[in-house]
N, C-alpha and C positions, 0 to 999 in steps of 0.2 A: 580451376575450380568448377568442380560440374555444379548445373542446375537441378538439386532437387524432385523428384517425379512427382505428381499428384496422388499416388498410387502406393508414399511411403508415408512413415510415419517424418522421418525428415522436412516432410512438406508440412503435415497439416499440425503439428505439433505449435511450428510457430506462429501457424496462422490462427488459430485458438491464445496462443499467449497477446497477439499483438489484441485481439478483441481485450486484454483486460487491461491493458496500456491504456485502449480509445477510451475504455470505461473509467477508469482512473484520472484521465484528462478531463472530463465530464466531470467528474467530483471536484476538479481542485478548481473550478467556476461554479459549479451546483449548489455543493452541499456546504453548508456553514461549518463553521468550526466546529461546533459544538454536539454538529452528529458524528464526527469523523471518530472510529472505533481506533482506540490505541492498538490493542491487539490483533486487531484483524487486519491492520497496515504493517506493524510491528513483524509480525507472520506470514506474510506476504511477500515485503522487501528482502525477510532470513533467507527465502525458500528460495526466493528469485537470485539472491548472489548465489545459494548451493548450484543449482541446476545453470548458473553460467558459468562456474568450472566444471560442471562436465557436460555443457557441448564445444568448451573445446577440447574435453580428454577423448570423447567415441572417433571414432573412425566410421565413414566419414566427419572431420567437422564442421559445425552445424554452426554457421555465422548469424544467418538469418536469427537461431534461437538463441544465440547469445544477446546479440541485438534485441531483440523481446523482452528479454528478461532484465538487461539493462538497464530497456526503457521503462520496464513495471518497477525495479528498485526506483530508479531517481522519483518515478510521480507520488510512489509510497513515501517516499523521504519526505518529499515536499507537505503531502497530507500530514504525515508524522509531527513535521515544524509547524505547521498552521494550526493544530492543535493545542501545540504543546506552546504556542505563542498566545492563543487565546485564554486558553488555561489561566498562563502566566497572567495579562490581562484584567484577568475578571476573579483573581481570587481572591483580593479583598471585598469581591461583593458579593462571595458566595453567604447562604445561610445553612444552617447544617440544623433540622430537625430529627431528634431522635424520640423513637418509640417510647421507649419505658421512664425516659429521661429527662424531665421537662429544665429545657433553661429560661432563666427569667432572661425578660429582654429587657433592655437601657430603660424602656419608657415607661415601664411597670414601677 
């Protein structure tokens, strides 16, 4: 297996994906549950399994970028469950005001 040139896109493709890996591992200590965007992990992790089959369909295959992408699925997963665990959590203490629609409350 050859090493990658600095010079291809083979090189620096996966070294931009591994920055979103670092940044993802950042969030899953950072950011609370409660910012973490369903969709933009949701769409993140779809995109990252696409593009880990095909680097291993191109010629050369590209380990490094599967490995990247890998690693961005699993930390999206994880945000995805911490979310969707807090969610779970705290949804009897949500309250739901709406606009046009006034609901009496218990203590009224």
């Amino acid at each position: 297996m050859a090493v990658s040139s600095p010079r291809t896109v083979f090189f620096w493709a996966p070294m931009f994906k591994w920055t979103l890996a670092v940044a993802g591992l950042s969030d899953t200590v950072n950011r609370p549950a409660s910012a973490i965007s369903l969709n933009q992990s949701a769409s993140l992790a779809i995109t990252c399994l696409i593009w880990t089959r095909y680097a291993v369909v191109i010629i050369p295959k590209n380990y490094n970028y599967m490995g990247a992408n890998i690693a961005i699925f699993l930390v999206q997963s994880y945000l995805i469950i911490k979310h969707l665990r807090w969610r779970q959590e705290n949804a009897r203490n949500a309250v739901y005001n709406h606009t046009h629609f006034s609901i009496p409350a218990e203590d009224d």
